[in-house]
N, C-alpha and C positions, 0 to 999 in steps of 0.2 A: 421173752418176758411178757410180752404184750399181747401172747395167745393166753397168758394164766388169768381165771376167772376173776380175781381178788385183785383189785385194784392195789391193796396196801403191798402188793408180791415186785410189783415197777417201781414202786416212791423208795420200796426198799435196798432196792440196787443202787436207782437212778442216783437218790440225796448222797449217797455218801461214795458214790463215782465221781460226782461234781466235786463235792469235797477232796479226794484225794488229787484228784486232779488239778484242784488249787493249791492243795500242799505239794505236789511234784514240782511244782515249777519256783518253786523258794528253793532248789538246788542250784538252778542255772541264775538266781538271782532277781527275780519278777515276786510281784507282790501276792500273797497267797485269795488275795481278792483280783485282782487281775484273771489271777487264771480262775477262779469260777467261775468271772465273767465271761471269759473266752469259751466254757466248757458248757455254759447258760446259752450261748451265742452259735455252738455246734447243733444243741439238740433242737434249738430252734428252727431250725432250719431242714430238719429232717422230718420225715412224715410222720412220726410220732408227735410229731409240736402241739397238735390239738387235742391230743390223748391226756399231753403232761402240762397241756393249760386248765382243763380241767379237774386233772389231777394235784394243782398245789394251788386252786383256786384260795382254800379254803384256808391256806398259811398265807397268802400273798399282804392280805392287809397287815397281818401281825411282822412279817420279816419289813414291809416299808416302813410302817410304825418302828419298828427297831434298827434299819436304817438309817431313818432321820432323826432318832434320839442320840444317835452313836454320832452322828455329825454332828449335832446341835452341841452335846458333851464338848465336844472339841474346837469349839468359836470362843474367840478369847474377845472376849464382850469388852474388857478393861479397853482393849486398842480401840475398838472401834468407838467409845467417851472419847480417848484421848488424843486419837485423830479422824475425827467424825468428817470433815470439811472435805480432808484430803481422799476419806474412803466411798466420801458420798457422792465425789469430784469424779471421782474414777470408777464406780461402777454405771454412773451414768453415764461416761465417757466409751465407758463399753459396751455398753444398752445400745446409744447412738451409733457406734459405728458400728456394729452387726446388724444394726436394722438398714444401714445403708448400702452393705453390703446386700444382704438379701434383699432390698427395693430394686438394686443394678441386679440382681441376679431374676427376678422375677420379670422383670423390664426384657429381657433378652427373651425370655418366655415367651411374653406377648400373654401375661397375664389381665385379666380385668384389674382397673383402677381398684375396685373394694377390694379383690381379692391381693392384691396388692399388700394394700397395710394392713389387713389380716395375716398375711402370710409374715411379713417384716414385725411386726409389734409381738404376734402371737411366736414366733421362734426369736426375740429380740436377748431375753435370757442366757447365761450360760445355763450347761446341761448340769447334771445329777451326776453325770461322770465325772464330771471336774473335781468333785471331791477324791475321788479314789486317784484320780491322775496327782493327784495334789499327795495326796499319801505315800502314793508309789514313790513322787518325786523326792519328798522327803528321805523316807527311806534308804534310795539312794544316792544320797548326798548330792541331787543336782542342784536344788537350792535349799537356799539357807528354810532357817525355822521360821524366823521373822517374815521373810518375806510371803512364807507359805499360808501363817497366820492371817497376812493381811490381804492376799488372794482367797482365804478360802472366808472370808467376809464378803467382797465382792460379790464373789460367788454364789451366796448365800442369799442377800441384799439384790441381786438380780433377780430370783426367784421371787422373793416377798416382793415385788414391785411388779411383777408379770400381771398380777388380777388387776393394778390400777390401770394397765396398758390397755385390760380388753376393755375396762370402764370408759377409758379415754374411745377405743375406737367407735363400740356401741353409740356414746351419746354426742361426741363431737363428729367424726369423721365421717365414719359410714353415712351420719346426714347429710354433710357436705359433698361428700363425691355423688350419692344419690341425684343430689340437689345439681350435681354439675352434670352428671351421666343422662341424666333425664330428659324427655322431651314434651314438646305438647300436644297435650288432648287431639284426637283428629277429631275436624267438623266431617259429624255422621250428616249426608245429606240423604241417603238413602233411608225408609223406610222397610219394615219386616212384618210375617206374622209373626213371628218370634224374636223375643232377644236374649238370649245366650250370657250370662255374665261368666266368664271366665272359661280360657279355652284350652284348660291340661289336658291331661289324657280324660277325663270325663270329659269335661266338656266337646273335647273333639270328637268323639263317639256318637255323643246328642244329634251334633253338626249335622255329619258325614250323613246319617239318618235321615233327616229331615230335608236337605238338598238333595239328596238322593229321590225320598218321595216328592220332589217337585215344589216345596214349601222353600219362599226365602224367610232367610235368615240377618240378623244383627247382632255379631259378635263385637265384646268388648273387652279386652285383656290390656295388662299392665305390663304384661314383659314385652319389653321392643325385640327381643332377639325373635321371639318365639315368632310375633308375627311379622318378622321379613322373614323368615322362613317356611310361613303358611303361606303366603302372597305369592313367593314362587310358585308354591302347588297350584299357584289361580283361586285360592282361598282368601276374600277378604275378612282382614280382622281390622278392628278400630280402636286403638293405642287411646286407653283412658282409664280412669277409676270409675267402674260401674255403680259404686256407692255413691257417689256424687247425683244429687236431683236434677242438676242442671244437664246434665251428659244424659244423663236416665231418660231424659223430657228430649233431647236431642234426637234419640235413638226411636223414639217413636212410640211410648210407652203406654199414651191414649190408645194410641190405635191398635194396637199388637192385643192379640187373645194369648197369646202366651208369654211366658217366663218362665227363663230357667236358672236357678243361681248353683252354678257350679265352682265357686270358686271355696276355697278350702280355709281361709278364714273365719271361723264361725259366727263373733262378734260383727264383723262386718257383713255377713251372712243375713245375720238376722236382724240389722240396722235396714238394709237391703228389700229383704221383707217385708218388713213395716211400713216405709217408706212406699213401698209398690202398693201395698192392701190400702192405706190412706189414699194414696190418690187413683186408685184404679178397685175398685170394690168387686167387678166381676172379671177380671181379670184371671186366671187362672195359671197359680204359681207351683213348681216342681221346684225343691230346693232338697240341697246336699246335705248330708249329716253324717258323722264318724260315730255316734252313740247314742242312747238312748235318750239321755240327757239331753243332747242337743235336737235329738227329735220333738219334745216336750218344749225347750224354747222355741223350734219354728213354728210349730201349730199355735203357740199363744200369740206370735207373731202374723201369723196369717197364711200358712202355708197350705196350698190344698193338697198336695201330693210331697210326699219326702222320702227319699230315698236312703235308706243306709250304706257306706260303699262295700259292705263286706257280705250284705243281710245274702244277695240273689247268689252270688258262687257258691255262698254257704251252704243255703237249700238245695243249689246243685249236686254239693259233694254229697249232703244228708240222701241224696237220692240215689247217689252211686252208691253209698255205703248202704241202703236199702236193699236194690237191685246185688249186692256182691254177697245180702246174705239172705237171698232164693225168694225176695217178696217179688212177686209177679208187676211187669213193666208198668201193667194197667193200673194194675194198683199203685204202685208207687207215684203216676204222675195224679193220679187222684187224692191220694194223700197231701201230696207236695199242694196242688194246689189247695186242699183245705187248710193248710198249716200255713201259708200265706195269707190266705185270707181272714184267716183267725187270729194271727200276727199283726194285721192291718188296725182289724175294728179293737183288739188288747189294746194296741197304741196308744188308739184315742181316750179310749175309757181310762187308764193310766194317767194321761197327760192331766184329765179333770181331777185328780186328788194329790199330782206332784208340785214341790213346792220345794222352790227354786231355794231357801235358806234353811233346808233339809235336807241330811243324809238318806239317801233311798235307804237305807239300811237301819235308819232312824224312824223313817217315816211309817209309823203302822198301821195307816189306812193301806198304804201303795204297798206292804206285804202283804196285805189281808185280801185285796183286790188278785194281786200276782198267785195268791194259791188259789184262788180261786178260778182264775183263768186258767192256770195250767190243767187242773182237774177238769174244766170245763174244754180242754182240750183233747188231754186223753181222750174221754167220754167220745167226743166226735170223733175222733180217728181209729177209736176198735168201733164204735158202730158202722161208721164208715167200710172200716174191711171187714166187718162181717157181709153185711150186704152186696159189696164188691163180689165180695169168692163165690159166690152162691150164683152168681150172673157170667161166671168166667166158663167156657163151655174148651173142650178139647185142649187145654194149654197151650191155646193160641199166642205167640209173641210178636206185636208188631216190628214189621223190617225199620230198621232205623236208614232212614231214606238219605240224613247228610252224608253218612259216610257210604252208602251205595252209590251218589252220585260223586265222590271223590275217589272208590274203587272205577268205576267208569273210566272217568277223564283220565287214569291211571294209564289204565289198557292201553285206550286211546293213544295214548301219547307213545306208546310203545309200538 
């Protein structure tokens, strides 16, 4: 089924397999919705699962929509006016004790405290299956009607109250365990030429760099896990909010030529930056950026170097995707770097006409600038390779020396 070119050739077998297979099992006495779910629950499970996930993508929202109107249909609203107290009593009653249970069961984990009542509030709910269990049960005659009525309220009434759960965690709890999990600020007594804000995988790259060439460094992170586990490597970090002026002044920030704000927060980012540009004028700041947008807010902020985290691999692959269709090695790193560097000085010319309570897609200065520059881009990079090719003698290809000295060490080892 799954070699045929026609995706509709699988939906056509598959729907109405599941179907029959839900109707076979009303013989032995099970609910003809049980067994599609049971028959939902085989293909799942087999390697086609991601063929037939995208394959009823496109019905999914319409079959829940029609799920929960067929359940909705079937809540008798009268009982729950007429014993509101006693239904209200008992699905919170339920709420509570599955969140207790799952607290003791997370506790045996050796889960984190947040992740804790995360885990207990956000599964605190009955499930969506309870409805069909509830159906089935009717059906056959395990329990009564009445009582099924007022279970599958509960039921129901669990659900509707889950979003106030995560509101409760969000704005009470997670503060409070934060607040309890937390520790304080380390007194930085050390001095750097650098200080480092934030030490993920960016920032630990920077580091590793910079200590390697002999330069210290002042690292400042917020995750306590992350730095007892850099301090073993012999790596200190200093357990603080680098946004904070008072810690920033601590760390050494007169005296340091550089800054680097790696931390992935943008607003705090760029509070970060301004705060460093104000009190430090020559200072010289490299900060982080996920987008273009956010590029335009550090530079108004004061950033002299900004990195985008996706921009360098990207130019890397555009160069392998060069080199894979027969553009000459020289040329390609010749290219690459004009496209960076034309990329760079775009940037800035860009930032001067975007405007932060505008849609770039609104704004028709910053279109009119952007075709401009991209044409002013071409232009460079075919003048570029024409003059390149004309300079290329014998189809010379430089050796690519990292991987000849990892074929080496290869041998070697052998």
């Amino acid at each position: 089924i799954f070699t045929a070119t026609r995706r509709q050739a699988a939906l056509n077998v598959l729907i109405p397999r599941c179907l029959r297979r839900g109707s076979s099992l009303t013989l032995v006495g099970l609910s003809p919705a049980l067994g599609t779910f049971l028959a939902g629950v085989v293909l799942a499970n087999s390697e086609f699962r991601h063929e037939l996930e995208s394959d009823i993508e496109p019905f999914k929202g319409l079959l829940l929509g029609l799920f929960f109107i067929t359940v909705g249909a079937g809540i008798n609203f009268g009982l729950l006016f007429d014993d509101f107290t006693n239904i209200l009593g008992l699905t919170l009653g339920l709420m509570l004790l599955k969140a207790v249970v799952l607290l003791l069961i997370a506790t045996v984990f050796k889960m984190r405290l947040s992740d804790k009542w995360l885990f207990s509030l956000g599964l605190a709910q009955a499930c969506e299956f309870g409805f069909v269990l509830l159906a089935f049960s009717v059906q056959s005659a395990v329990i009564p009607v009445d009582l099924a009525d007022k279970l599958l309220l509960i039921v129901a009434l669990s659900m509707m109250f889950t979003p106030a759960l995560f509101i409760i965690y969000d704005k009470v709890i997670l503060p409070m365990v934060t607040k309890k999990q937390g520790r304080k600020d380390d007194e930085i007594a050390t001095k750097g030429t650098a200080i480092i804000a934030g030490h993920g995988r960016f920032g630990q790259i920077i580091n590793r760099a910079l200590m390697a060439s002999g330069y210290k460094t002042v690292v400042i992170d917020q995750h306590a896990e992350l730095i007892e586990g850099m301090r073993k490597f012999g790596i200190e970090v200093f357990y603080g909010d680098a946004s904070r002026p008072d810690l920033l002044h601590a760390a050494g920030l007169h005296e340091a030529k550089l800054l680097v704000v790696a931390i992935d927060d943008a607003e705090q980012a760029i509070a970060l930056v301004e705060h460093a540009r104000m009190e430090h004028p020559d200072l010289h700041i490299i900060a982080r950026a996920k987008d273009r947008n956010e590029v335009y807010k550090l530079y108004y902020a004061g950033a002299s170097d900004i990195v985008r985290e996706t921009f360098d691999s990207s130019v890397r692959a555009a160069g392998y995707a060069l080199k894979a269709l027969g553009v000459h090695p020289h040329e390609v790193e010749k290219s690459m770097v004009q496209f960076v560097e034309h990329d760079r000085k775009s940037l800035r010319d860009m930032a001067s006409v975007w405007k932060a309570d505008v849609d770039n897609f609104e704004n028709e200065e910053l279109l009119a600038m952007a075709k401009d520059l991209t044409a002013e881009l071409e232009e460079l990079m075919h003048a570029d390779k024409s003059e390149l090719s004309a300079n290329i003698h014998g189809g010379w290809v430089p050796p690519n020396i990292a991987a000849q000295n990892v074929a080496n060490k290869i041998k070697a080892a052998e």
